[in-house]
Residue frames as a rotation matrix with the C-alpha (Angstrom) as fourth column:
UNK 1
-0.674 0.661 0.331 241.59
0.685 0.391 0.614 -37.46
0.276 0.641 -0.716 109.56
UNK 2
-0.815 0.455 0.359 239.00
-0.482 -0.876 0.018 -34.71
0.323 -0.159 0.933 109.40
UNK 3
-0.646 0.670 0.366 235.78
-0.526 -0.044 -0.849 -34.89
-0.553 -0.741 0.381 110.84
UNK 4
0.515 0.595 -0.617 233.67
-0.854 0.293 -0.430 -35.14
-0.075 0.748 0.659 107.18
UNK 5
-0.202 -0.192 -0.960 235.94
-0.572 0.819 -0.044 -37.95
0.795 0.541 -0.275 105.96
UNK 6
-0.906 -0.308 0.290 235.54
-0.373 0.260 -0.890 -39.52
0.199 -0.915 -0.351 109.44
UNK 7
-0.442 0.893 -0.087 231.98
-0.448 -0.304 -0.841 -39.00
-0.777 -0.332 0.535 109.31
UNK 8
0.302 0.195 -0.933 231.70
-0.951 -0.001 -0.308 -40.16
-0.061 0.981 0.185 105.79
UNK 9
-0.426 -0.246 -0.870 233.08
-0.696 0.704 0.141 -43.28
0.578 0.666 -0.471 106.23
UNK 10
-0.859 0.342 0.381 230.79
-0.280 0.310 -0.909 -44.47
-0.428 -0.887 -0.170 109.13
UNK 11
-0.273 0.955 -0.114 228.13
-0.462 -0.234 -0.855 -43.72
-0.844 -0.181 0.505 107.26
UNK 12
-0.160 -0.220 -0.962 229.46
-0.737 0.675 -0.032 -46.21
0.657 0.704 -0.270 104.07
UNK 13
-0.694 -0.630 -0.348 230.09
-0.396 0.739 -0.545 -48.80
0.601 -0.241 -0.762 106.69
UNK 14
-0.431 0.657 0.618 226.54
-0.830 -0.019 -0.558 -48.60
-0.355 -0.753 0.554 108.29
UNK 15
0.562 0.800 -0.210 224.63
-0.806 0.472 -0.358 -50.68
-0.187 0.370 0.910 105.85
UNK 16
0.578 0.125 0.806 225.41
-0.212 0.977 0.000 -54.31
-0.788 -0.171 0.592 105.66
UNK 17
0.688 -0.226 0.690 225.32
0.717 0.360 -0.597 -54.48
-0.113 0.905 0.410 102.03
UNK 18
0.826 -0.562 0.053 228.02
-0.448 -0.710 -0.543 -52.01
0.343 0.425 -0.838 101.94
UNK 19
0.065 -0.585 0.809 229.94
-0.865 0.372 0.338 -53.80
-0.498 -0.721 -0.481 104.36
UNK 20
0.581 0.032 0.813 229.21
0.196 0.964 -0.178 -57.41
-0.790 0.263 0.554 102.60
UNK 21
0.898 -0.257 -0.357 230.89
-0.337 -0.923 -0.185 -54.98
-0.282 0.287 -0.916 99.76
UNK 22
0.318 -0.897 0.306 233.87
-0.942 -0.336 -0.008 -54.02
0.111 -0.286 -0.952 101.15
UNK 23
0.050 -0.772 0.634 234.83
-0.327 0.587 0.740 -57.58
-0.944 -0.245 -0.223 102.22
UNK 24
0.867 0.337 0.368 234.15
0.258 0.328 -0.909 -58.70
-0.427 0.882 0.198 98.90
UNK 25
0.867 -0.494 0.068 236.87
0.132 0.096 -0.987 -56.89
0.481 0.864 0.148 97.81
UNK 26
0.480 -0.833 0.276 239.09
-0.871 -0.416 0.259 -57.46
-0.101 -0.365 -0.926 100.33
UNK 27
0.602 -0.037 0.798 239.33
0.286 0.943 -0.172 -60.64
-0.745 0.332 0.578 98.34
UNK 28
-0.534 -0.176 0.827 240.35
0.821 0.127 0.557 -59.05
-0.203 0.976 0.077 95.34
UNK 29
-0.559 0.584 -0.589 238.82
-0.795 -0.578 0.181 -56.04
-0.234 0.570 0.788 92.41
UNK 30
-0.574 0.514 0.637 235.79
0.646 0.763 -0.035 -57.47
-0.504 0.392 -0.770 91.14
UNK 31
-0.793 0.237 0.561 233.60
0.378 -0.530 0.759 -56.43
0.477 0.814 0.331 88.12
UNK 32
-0.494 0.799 0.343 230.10
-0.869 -0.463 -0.173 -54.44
0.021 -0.384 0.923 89.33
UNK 33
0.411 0.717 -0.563 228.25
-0.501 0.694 0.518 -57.77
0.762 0.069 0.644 88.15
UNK 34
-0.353 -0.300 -0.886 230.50
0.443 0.781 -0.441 -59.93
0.824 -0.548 -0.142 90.71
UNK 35
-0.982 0.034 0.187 229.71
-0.159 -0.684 -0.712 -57.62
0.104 -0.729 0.676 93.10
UNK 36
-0.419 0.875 -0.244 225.79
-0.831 -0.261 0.491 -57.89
0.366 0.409 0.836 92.33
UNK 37
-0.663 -0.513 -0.546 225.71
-0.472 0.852 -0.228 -61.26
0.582 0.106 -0.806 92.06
UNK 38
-0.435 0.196 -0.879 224.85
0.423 0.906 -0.007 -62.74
0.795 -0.375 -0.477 95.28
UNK 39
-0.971 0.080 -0.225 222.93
0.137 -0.588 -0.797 -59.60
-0.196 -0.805 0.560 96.74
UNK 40
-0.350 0.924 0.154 219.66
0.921 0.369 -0.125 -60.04
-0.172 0.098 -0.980 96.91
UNK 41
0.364 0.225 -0.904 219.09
0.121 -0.974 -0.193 -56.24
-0.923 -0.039 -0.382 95.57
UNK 42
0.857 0.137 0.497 218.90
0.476 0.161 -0.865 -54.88
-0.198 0.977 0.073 92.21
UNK 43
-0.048 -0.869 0.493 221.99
0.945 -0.199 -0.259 -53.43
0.323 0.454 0.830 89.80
UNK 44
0.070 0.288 0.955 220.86
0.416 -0.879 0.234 -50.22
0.906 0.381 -0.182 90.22
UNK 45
0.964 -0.111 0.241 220.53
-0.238 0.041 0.970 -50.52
-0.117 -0.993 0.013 94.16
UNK 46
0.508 -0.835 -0.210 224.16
0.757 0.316 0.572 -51.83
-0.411 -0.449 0.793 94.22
UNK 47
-0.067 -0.498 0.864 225.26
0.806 -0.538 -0.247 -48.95
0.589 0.680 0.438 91.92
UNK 48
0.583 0.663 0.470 223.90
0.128 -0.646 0.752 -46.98
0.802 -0.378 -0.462 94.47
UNK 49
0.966 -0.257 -0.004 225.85
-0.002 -0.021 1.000 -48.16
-0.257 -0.966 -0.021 97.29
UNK 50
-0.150 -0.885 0.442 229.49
0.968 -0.221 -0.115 -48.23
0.200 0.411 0.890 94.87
UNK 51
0.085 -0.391 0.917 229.05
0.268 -0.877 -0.399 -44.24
0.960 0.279 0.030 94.78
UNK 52
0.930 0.040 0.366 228.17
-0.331 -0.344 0.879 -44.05
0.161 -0.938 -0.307 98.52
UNK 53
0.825 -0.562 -0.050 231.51
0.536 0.753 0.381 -46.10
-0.176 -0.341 0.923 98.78
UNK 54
0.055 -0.454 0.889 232.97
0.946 -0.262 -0.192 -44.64
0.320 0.852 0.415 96.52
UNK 55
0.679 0.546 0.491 231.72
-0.016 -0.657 0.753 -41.04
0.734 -0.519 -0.437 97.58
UNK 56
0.836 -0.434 0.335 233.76
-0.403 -0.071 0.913 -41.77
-0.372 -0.898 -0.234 100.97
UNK 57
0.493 -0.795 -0.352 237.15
-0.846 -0.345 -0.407 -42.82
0.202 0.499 -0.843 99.36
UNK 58
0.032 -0.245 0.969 236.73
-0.367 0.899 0.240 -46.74
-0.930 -0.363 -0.062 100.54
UNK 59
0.367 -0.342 0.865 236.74
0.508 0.853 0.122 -48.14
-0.779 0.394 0.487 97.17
UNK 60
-0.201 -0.193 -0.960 238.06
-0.512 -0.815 0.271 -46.83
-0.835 0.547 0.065 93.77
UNK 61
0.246 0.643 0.725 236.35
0.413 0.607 -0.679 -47.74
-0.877 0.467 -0.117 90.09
UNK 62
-0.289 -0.483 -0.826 237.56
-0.671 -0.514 0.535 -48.06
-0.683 0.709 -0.175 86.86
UNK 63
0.773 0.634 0.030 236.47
-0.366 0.484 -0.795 -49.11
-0.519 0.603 0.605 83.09
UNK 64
-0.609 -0.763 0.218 238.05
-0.354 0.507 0.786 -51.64
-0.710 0.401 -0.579 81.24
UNK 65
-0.870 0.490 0.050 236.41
0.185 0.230 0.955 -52.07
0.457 0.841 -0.291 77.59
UNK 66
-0.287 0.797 -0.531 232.57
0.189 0.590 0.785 -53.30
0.939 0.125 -0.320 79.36
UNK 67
-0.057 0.046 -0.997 233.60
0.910 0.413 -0.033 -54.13
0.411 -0.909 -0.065 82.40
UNK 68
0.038 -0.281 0.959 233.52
-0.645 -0.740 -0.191 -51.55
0.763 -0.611 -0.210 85.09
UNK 69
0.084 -0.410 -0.908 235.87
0.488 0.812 -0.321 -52.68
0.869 -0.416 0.268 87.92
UNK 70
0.907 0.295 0.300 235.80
-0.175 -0.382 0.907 -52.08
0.383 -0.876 -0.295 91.54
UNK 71
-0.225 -0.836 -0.501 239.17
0.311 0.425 -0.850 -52.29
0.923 -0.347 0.165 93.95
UNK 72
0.414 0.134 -0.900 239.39
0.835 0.337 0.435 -51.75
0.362 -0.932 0.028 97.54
UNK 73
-0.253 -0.800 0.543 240.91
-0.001 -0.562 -0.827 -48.31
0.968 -0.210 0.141 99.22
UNK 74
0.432 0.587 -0.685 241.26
0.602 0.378 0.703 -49.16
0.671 -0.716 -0.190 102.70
UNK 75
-0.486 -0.643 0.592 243.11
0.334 -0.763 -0.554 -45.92
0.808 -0.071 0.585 103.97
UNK 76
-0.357 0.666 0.656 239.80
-0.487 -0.731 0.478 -44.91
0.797 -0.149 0.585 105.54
UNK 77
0.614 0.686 -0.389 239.27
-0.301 0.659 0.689 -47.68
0.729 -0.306 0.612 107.25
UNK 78
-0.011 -0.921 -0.390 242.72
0.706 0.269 -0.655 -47.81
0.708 -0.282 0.647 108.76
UNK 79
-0.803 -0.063 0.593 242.31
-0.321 -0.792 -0.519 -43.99
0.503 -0.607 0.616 110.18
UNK 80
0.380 0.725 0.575 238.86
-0.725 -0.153 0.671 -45.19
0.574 -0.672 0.468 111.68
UNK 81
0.543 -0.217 -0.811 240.88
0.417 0.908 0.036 -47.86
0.729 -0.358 0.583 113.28
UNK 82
-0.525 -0.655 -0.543 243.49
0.827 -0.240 -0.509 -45.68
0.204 -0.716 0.667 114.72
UNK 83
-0.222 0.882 0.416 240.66
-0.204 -0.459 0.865 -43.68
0.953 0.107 0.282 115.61
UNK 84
0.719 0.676 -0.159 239.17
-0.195 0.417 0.888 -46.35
0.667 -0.607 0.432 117.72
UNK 85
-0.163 -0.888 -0.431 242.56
0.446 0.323 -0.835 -47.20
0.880 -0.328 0.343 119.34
UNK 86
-0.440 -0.038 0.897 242.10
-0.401 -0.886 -0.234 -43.77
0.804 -0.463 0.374 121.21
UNK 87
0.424 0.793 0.437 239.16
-0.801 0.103 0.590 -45.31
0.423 -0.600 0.679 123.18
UNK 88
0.250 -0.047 -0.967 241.61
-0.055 0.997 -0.062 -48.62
0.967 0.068 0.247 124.12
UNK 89
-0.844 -0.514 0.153 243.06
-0.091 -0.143 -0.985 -47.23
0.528 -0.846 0.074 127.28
UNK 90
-0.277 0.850 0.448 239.18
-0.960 -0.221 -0.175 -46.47
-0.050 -0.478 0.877 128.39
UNK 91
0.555 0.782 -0.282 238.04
-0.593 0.610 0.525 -50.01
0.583 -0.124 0.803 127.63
UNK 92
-0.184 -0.725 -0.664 241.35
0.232 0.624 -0.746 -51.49
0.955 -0.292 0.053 129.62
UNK 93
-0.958 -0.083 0.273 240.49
-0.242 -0.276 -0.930 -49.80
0.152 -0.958 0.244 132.39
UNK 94
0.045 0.993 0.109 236.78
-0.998 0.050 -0.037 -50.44
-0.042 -0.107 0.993 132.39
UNK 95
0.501 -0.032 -0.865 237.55
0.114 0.993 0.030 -54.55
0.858 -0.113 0.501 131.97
UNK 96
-0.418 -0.774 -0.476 240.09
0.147 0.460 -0.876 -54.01
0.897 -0.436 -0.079 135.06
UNK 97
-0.742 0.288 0.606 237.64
-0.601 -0.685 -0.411 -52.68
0.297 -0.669 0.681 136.76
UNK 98
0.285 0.890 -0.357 235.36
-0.843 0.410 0.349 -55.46
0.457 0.201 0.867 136.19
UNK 99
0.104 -0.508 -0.855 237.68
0.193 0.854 -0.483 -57.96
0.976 -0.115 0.187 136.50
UNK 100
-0.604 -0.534 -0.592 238.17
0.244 0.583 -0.775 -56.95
0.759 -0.612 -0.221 139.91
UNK 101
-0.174 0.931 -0.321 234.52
-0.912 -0.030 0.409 -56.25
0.371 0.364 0.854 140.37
UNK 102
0.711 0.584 -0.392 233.57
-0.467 0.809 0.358 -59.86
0.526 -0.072 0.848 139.71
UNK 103
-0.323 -0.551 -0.770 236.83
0.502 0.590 -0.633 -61.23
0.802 -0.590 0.086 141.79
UNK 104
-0.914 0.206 0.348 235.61
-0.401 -0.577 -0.711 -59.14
0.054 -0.790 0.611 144.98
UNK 105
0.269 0.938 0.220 231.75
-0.963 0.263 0.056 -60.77
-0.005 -0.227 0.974 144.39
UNK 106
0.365 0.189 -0.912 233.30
-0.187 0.974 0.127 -64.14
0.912 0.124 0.391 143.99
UNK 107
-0.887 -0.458 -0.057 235.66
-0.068 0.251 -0.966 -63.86
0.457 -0.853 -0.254 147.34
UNK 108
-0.520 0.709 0.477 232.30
-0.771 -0.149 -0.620 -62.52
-0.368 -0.689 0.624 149.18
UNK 109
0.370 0.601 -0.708 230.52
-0.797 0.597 0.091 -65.70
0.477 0.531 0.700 147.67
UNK 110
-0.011 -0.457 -0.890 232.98
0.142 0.880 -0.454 -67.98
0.990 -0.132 0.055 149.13
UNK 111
-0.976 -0.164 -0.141 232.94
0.092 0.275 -0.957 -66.63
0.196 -0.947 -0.253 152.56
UNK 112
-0.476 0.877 -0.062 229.72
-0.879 -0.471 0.076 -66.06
0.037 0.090 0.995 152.48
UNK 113
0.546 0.449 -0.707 229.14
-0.398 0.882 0.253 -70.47
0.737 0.143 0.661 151.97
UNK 114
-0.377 -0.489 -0.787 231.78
0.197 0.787 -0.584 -71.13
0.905 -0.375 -0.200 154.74
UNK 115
0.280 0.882 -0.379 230.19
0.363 0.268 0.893 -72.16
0.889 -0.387 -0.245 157.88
């Protein structure tokens, strides 16, 4: 995954209402109006945030007579997953550190109450 598309889809996924979005249609395609709907922000404002989506290659839109439908492409979201993966060794080792951390302050706690 390149940097831009990398970079591009963070910046879809910052804003809430993009994010409230996206799960939306990981339910399902839904028309622009479902999508609208139950965001407290105008058509125009949600059209706004479909191209930013859109724009980054997370959802894909298409017309159907009226309707104009929305679907999910979660490709992007997958690479920023195996992305983050990279960083799992660093947080295992940073909890085992803790973990024995807070077992070293609890031993010194216990001898620390015996008389």
């Amino acid at each position: 995954m390149s940097n831009d598309t990398l970079s591009a889809t963070f910046q879809a996924v910052s804003d809430p209402t993009r994010r409230t979005i996206l799960a939306r249609l990981a339910q399902g395609e839904a028309t622009v109006q479902e999508l609208a709907e139950p965001l407290p922000i105008s058509q125009p404002a949600v059209s706004k945030h479909l191209k930013v989506l859109e724009r980054a290659g997370l959802i894909e839109r298409r017309r159907e007579a009226q309707r104009r439908w929305c679907r999910l492409q979660a490709k992007p979201l997958r690479e920023v997953a195996i992305w983050a993966t990279e960083f799992q060794r660093y947080w295992d080792e940073s909890f085992e550190r803790l973990d024995s951390l807070l077992e070293a302050e609890k031993a010194r706690s216990r001898d620390d109450k015996r008389p």
